[in-house]
Structure formats: structure tokens, C-alpha cells
C-alpha positions in Angstrom: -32.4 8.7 -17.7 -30.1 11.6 -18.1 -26.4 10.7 -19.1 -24.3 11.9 -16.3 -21.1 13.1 -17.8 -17.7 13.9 -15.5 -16.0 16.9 -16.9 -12.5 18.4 -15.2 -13.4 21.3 -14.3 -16.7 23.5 -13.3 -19.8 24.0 -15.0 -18.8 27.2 -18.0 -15.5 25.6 -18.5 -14.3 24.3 -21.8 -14.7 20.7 -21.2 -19.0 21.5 -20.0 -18.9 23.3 -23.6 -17.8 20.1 -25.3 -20.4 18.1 -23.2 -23.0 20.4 -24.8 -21.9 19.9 -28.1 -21.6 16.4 -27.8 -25.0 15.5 -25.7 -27.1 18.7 -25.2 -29.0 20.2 -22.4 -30.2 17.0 -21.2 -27.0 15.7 -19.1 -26.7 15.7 -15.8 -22.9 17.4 -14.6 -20.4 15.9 -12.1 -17.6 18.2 -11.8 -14.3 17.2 -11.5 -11.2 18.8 -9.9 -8.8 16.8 -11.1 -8.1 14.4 -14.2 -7.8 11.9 -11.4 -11.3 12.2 -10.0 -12.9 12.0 -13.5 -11.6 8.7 -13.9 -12.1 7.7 -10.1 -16.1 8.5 -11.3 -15.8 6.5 -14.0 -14.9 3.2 -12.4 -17.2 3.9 -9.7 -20.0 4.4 -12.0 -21.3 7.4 -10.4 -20.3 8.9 -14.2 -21.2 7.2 -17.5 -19.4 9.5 -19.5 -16.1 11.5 -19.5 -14.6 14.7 -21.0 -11.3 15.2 -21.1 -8.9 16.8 -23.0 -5.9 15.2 -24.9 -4.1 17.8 -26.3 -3.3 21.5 -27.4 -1.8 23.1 -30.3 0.2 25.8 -27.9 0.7 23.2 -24.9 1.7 19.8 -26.7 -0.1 16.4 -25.2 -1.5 16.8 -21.9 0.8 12.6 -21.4 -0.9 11.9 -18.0 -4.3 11.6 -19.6 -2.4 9.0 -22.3 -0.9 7.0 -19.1 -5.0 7.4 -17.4 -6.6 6.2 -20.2 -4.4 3.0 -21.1 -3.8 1.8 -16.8 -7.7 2.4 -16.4 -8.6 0.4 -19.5 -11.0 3.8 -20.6 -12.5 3.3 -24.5 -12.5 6.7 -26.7 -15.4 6.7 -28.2 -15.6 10.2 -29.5 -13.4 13.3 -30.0 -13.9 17.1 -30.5 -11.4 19.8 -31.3 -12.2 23.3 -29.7 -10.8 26.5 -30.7 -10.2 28.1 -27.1 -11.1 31.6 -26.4 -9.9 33.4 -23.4 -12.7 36.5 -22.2 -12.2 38.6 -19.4 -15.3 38.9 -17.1 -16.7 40.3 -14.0 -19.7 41.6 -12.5 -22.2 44.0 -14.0 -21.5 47.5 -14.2 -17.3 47.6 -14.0 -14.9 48.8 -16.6 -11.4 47.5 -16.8 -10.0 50.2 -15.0 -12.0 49.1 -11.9 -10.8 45.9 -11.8 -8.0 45.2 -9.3 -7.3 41.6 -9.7 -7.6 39.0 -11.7 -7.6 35.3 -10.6 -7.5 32.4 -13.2 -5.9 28.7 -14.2 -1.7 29.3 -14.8 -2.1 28.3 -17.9 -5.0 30.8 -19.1 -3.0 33.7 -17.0 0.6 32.7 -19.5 -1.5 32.0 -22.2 -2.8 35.9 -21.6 0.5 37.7 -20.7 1.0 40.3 -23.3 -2.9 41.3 -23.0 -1.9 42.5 -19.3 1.3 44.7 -20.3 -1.0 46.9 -20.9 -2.5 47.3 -17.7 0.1 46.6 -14.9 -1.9 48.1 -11.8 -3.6 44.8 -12.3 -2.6 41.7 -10.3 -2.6 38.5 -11.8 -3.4 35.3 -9.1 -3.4 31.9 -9.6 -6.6 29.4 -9.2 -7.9 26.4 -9.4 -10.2 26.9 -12.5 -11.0 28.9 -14.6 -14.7 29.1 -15.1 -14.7 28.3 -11.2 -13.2 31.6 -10.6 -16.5 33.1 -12.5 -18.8 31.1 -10.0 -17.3 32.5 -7.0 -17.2 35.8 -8.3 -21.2 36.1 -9.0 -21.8 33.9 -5.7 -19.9 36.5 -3.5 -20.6 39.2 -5.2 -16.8 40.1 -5.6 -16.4 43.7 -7.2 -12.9 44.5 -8.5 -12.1 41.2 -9.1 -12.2 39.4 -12.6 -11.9 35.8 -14.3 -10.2 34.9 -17.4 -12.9 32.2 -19.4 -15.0 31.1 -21.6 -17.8 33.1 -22.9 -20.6 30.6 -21.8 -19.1 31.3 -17.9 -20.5 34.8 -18.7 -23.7 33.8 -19.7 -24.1 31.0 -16.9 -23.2 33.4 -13.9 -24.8 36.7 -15.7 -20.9 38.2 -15.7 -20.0 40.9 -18.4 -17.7 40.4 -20.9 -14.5 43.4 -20.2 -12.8 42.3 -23.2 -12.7 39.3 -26.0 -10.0 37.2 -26.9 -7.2 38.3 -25.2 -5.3 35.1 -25.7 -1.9 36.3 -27.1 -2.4 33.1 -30.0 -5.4 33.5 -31.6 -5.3 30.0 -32.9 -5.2 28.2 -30.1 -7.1 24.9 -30.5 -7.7 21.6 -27.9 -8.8 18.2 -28.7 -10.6 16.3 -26.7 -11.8 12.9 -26.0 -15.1 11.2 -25.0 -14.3 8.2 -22.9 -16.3 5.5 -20.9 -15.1 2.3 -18.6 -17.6 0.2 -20.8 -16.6 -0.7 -25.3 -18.7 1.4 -27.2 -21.0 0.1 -30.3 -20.3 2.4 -32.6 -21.6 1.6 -35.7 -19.0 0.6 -38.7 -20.3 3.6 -41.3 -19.6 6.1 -38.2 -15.8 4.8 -38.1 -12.9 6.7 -39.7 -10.6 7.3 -37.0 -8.8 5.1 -34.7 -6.1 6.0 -31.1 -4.0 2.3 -31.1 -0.9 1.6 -28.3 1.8 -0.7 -28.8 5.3 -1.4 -27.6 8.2 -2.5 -30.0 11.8 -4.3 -28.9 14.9 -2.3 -29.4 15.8 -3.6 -32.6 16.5 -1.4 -35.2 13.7 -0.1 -37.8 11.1 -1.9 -35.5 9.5 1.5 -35.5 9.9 2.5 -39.3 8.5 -0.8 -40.1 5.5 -0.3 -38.1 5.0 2.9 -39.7 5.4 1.5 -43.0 2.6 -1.3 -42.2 0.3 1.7 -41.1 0.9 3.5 -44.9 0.9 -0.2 -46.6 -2.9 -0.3 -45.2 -3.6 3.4 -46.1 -3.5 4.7 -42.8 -3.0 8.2 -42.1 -1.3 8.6 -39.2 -2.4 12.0 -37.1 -0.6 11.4 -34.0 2.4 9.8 -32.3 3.2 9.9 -28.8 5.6 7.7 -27.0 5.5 7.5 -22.9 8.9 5.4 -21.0 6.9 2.5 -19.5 7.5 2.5 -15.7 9.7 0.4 -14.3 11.7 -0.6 -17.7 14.2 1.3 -18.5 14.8 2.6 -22.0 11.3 0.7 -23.0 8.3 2.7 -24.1 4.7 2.9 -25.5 3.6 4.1 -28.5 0.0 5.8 -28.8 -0.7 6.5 -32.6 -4.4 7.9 -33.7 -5.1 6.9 -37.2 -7.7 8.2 -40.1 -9.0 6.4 -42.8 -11.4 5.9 -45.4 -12.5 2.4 -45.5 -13.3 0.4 -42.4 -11.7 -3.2 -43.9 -8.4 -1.1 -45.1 -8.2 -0.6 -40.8 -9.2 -3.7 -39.9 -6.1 -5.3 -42.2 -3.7 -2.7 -40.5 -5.0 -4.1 -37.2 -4.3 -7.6 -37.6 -1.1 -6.9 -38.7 -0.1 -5.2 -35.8 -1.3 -7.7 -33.8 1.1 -10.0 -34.9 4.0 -7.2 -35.1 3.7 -5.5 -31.6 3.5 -6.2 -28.5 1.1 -5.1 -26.2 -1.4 -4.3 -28.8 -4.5 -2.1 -27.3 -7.1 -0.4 -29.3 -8.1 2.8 -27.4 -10.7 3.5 -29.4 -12.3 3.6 -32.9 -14.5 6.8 -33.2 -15.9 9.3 -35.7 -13.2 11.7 -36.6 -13.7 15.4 -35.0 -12.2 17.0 -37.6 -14.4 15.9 -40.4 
């Protein structure tokens, strides 16, 4: 049985392109609109899989997908870090100086801004998506009209590539995450990487002492992001992803903070994507 794996976004966009990588051809797609609906198809089960991404090196962490993740009880059991190229595309047989418009996701239009001073007949519109702005333009046929996305939107909806990379910040890199309602069996040997939450009290050092457990148990700590918890003032949650080189050194830095924090959760325990 094909996996079926809930992406945000259409078919050509980033996140399909990671569920490639991750699980080949042989996946059935549920496209998601929203962050929201991914999850909604998780718990549902008509999706055994998610995509979604975490963070990005321009952008900062995307925090709502931290706060969907830990109030939906969702296991990380993979990541992958993408280095996001921005094309512009549209039908067959058009230059750039027939194109009239061009419609795409805020962030790929800001993330494109200095591209377009040099061409300021052209109107810049807002959309939902941005490899979903490719589909509608091969479906309708829509001359003068061009997408900003990813270069396998082009070869899905036979568009031609105007120009490549025209992202203002040529590195520009996204993780993502591979999460699933059900705990993963991944197998020990496959395990250097680890995405933990915790809360601490207010008194003082609580953090640095944490911290100092964490490099005590030779844990290298790649992330730290804190989110108020809701309806306590002045509280909040930690969310720390972790790297390491021997499985029992983790395990030790896990008990530990299971004595030390409060609200312990482990996210996740995965292959690192970065090697």
C-alpha cells in the first residue's frame, strides 16, 4: 500500500520535493492548504505521513508548527534541510517582457523584491501558493501571467523556466520535519539527533543548569526555542533539538532531565539531516 503523505501546499511545491527525497515516486499526495489541515489529516488517518516545515535561515522558526506538534502529540521521526530556489515560470513560448503579472506566496514575492526593480511594468499579486499558482496557470492556459517556484513546478506543469534563482539571498535554506500521530521504531544505529520540550520554574540559573546537563552528557545543542505557554503568564516552553554521537551518552541526558524539568516530552529521536 502506498504511504499517503500530507504536504502544505500543492503538488511542485517544496514540501512535495522533500516527500520525494524522503519516500520516492511511490506515495500517494494529499494536499494541504494549511499547517492546520495537515495535522487535521493526521489525526483523522486519512494521512500516515506529514511534511512540514520547521524553520528558515532568512525567516526564523515558523513557532506555530512548534505549538502543532507538542498540543497534537505529533512524533518527528525524520528531518531534511532544503536549500530553496525561487524560478520564475510561465507558459511556453513567452519572454519576460511579455509577462504582465506575477502571482506568488508573500513570502516568495519579499523574498524576490530586488529581482523585480528591474522590471517595474510588472505587477506583483499575492496567492495562496506558490507551486499552486503554476497549476492554475498551465490548467487555464493563462498567457502574460507568471509564478514564482520551484523548478520541479516547471517540469510537473510543462512551464518554462524565464529566469533562475532570483531569490535576493542565495543561501536561503529550510528544514523540515517528517511527523506522524503514531511513535516511530527507528532503529538505535539510525539515532543521532533528538527535538526534546520542557518547562523550567522561575528560579534563577534553572535554564543555565539545564544547559549545562545537556554539555555534561555531550550533547550538542542545535536549537533553542521558547513559546509563553497559554494561559500562564511569564511561563514558557522550551523546545531544544540535540546531536550526538553515542546513543547511551543521550539516553543519560534524558533521564536527567526527567528528573530536572517539568513537562518533559521527547518530540522525536531521528537521523540527523545534516549528516
Amino acid at each position: 500500500m502506498k504511504k499517503i503523505i500530507a504536504i502544505q501546499g500543492a503538488q511542485g511545491s517544496n514540501h512535495h520535493k522533500v516527500a520525494l527525497d524522503f519516500y520516492g515516486d511511490a506515495i500517494t499526495l494529499k494536499e494541504c492548504m494549511s499547517f492546520d489541515a495537515l495535522v487535521d489529516s493526521l489525526l483523522d488517518n486519512t494521512a500516515h505521513i506529514g511534511v512540514m516545515a520547521i524553520e528558515n535561515t532568512i525567516a526564523g522558526s515558523i513557532i506555530p508548527n512548534y505549538a502543532l506538534i507538542d498540543t497534537y502529540n505529533l512524533h518527528i521521526t525524520g528531518e531534511e534541510y532544503l536549500n530553496i530556489h525561487h524560478h520564475l515560470m510561465a507558459l511556453e513560448g513567452q519572454s519576460i517582457d511579455d509577462i504582465k503579472e506575477v502571482w506568488s506566496h508573500p513570502m516568495a514575492l519579499l523574498q524576490c523584491k530586488e529581482f523585480f526593480k528591474k522590471y517595474p511594468k510588472i505587477k506583483l499579486v499575492e496567492d495562496v501558493d506558490t507551486a499552486e499558482v503554476a497549476k492554475r496557470i498551465a490548467k487555464e492556459q493563462l498567457q502574460g501571467i507568471a509564478a514564482i517556484a520551484p523548478s520541479i513546478a516547471a517540469e510537473i506543469f510543462n512551464l518554462a523556466i524565464l529566469e533562475d534563482d532570483i531569490q535576493t539571498i542565495k543561501d536561503n535554506a529550510t528544514r523540515f520535519v517528517i511527523v506522524q500521530k503514531e511513535a516511530p521504531n527507528n532503529g538505535i544505529d539510525s539515532i543521532n539527533k533528538a527535538s526534546l520540550k520542557f518547562q523550567l520554574n522561575h528560579k534563577r540559573g534553572s535554564l543555565a543548569t539545564i544547559l549545562n546537563v545537556l554539555s555534561d552528557c555531550k550533547m550538542n545543542l542545535t536549537k533553542i526555542q521558547s513559546l509563553p505557554v497559554i494561559e500562564t503568564p511569564w511561563k514558557y516552553s522550551f523546545f531544544v533539538d540535540v546531536t550526538f554521537n553515542d546513543y547511551q551518552d543521550y539516553k543519560k541526558a534524558e533521564s536527567i532531565l526527567e528528573i530536572m524539568a517539568e513537562e518533559f516530552k521527547i518530540l522525536g529521536t531521528y537521523k540527523n539531516g545534516r549528516g
